[in-house]
C-alpha positions in Angstrom: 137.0 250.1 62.2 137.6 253.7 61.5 138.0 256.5 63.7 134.2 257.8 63.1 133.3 254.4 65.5 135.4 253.1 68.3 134.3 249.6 69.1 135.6 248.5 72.6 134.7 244.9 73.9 135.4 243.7 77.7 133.1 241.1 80.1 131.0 240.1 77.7 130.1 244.0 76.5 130.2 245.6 73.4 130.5 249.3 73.6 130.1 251.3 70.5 130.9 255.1 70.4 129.7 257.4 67.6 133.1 259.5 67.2 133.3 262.0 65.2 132.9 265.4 68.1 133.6 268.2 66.4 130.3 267.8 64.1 128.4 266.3 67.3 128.6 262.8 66.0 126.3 263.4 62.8 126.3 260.9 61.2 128.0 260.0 57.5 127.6 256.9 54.8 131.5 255.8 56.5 130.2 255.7 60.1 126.3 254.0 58.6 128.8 251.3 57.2 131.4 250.9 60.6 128.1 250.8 62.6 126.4 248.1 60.3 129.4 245.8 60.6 129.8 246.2 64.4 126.1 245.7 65.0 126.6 242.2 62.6 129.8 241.7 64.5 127.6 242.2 67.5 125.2 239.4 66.5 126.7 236.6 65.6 129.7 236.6 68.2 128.3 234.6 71.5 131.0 236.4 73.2 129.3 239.5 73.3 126.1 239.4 75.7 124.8 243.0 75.4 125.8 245.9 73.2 125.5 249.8 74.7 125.6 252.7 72.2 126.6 256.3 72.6 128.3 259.4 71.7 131.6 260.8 72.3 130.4 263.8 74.1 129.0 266.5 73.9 126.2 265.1 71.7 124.7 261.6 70.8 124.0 262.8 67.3 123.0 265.3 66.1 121.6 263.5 63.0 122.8 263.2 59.2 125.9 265.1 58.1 124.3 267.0 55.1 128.0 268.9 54.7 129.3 266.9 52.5 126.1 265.4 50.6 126.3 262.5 52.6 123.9 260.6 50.9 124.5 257.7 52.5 124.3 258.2 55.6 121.2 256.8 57.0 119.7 255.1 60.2 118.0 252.7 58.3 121.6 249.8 59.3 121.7 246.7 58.4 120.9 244.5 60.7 119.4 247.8 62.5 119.3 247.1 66.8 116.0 245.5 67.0 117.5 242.9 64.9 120.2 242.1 67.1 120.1 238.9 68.6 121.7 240.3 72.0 120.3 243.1 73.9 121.2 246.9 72.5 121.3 249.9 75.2 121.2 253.5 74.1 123.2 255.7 76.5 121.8 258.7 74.7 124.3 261.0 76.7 123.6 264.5 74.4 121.5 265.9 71.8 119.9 263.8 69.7 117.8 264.7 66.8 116.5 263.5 63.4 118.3 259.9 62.7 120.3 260.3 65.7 117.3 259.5 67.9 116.0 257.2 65.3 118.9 255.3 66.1 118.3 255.6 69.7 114.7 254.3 69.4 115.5 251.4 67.8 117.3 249.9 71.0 115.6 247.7 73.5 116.2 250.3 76.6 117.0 253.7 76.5 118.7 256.2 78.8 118.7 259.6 78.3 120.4 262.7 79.4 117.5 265.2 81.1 118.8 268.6 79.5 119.4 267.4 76.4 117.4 268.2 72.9 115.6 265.7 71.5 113.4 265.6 68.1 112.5 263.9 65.1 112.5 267.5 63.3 112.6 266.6 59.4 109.1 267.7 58.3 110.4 271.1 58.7 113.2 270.7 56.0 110.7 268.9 53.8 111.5 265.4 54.4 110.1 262.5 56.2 111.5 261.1 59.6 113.4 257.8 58.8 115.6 254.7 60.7 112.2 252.9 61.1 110.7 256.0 63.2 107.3 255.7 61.7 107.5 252.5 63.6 109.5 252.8 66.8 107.8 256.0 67.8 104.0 254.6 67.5 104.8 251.3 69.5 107.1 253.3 72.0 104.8 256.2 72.6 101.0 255.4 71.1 99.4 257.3 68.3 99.0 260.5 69.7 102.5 261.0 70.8 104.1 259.7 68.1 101.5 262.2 66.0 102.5 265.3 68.2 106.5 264.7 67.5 106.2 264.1 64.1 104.2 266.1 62.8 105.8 269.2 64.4 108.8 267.9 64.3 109.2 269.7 67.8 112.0 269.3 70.2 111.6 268.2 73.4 113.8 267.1 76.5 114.9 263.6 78.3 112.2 264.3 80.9 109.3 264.6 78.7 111.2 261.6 76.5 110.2 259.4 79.6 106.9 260.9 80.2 106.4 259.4 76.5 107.6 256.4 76.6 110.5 257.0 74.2 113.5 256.7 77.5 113.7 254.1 80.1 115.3 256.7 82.3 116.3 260.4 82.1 119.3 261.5 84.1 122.2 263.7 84.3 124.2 263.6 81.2 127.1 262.5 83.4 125.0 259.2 84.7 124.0 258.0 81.5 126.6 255.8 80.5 127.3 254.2 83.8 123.9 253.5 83.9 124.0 251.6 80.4 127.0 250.0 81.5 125.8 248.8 84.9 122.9 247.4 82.9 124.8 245.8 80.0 126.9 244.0 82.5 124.2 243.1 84.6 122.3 241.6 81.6 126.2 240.0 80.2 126.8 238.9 83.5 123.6 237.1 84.9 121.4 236.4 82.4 121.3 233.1 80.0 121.9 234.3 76.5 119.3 232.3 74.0 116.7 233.3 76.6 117.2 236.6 76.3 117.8 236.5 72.5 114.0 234.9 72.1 112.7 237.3 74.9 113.9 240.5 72.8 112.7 238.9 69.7 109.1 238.4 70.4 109.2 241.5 72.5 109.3 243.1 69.0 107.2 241.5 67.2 104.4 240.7 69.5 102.8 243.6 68.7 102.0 241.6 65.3 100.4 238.4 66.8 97.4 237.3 68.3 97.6 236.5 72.0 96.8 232.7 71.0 99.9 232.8 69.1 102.2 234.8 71.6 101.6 231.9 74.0 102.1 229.0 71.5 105.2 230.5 70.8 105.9 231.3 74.8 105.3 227.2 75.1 107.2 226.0 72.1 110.2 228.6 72.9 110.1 227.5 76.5 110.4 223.6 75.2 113.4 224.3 73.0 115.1 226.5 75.4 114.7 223.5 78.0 117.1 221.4 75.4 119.5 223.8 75.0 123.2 223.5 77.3 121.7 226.9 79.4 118.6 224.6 80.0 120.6 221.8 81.4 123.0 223.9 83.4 119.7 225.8 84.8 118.0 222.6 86.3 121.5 221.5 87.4 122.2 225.2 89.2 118.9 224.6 91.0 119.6 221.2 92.2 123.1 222.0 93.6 122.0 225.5 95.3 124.2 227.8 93.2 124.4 230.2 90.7 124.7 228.9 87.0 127.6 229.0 84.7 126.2 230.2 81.6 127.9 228.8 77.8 125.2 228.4 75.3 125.4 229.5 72.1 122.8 232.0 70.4 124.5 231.1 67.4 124.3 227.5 67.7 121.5 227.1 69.2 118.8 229.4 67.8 115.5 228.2 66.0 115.3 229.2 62.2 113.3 232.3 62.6 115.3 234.2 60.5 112.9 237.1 59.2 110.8 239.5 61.2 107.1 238.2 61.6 108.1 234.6 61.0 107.2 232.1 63.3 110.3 230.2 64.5 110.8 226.5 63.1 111.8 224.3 66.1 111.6 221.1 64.5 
């Protein structure tokens, strides 16, 4: 990786940093690339159980670095968060504005710092807010908040982020990466893995189904999880009064429900 991303991995955690301080960790095509391949890194290795990201302080990001024409750079990643088969935490610990907090809204939970600025500002340089805002910021906040930000492109702070719906949590800038991290291991640590891969992924695209088919799909997912070696050791943790010893593999065990608004295959 370069130096714009530091990638750390202990206990089942994957930490990314945006690095690059001195421009507030906007963002270029070299880090959109390093970020890509962590996030795919991310995915597919079962020894990684949750994944936080943040900023080398004092910012989060501050958005695209135009400086250098950095065409590239974009928050539109490949696979982006929500994609992720293992749970993503933003420790939004500073500014973050334009695709920096795109980036941020396309985790699963959010903490932000409560005197920080936040926006999604690019209507007034005369483009449109990207990194999948147009549909984050509806499903995170409803219509009319996601019509207020955007069409403004106002700022606003981590307080009136939660009031929104856009932050789990809004807390001292100094807080907000424990408080990923305490999550992240909580979630690495205690949690069985395919579950919460299938939990995340029909928490995003719920939205898109009909109730009769989000509980099909609760029932069928609940069957196949049953066979997996996590369902096993579940029923066996029960039985002996202890805590289980989680090994499955989200890799290995997943159902072919490879694109977003399929329904799995779990033949």
């Amino acid at each position: 990786m370069s130096s714009e991303l530091l990638v750390d991995v202990r206990a089942g955690v994957a930490v990314l940093t945006l690095n690059r301080p001195a421009q507030r960790n906007a963002v270029t095509a070299t880090m959109t690339a390093e970020l890509g391949a962590a996030l795919r890194r991310c995915d597919t290795d079962d020894a990684i159980r949750a994944v936080v990201i943040t900023g080398t302080p004092p910012a989060f990001c501050a958005g695209a670095d135009l400086s250098a024409g950095a065409g590239g750079a974009s928050a539109t990643l490949d696979p982006s968060p929500w994609q992720v088969r293992k749970p993503v935490i933003a420790a939004v610990n500073g500014h973050a504005v334009g695709i920096g907090l795109a980036l941020a809204l396309q985790c699963d939970l959010r903490y932000f710092a409560d005197d920080a600025v936040y926006g999604l500002s690019q209507v007034r340089r005369g483009v449109l807010a990207d990194g999948y805002a147009h549909w984050t910021v509806p499903r995170l906040a409803g219509l009319a908040n996601a019509a207020d930000i955007m069409l403004t492109g106002r700022t606003f702070d981590g307080d009136e982020a939660k009031s929104m719906g856009l932050a789990n949590a809004s807390l001292p800038a100094a807080e907000v990466l424990p408080t990923a991290l305490a999550v992240a291991e909580d979630i690495a640590g205690g949690s069985a893995p395919l579950p919460v891969a299938l939990t995340k992924r029909l928490i995003w695209e719920s939205l898109g189904m009909t109730p009769a088919v989000v509980g099909q799909l609760e029932s069928e997912l609940n069957a196949h999880v049953a066979k997996s070696i996590d369902g096993g050791e579940a029923m066996a943790a029960f039985k002996e009064r202890r805590q289980p010893n989680w090994s499955g593999s989200v890799n290995d065990e997943w159902p072919a429900w490879d694109a977003p608004g399929e329904r799995p295959s779990l033949d």
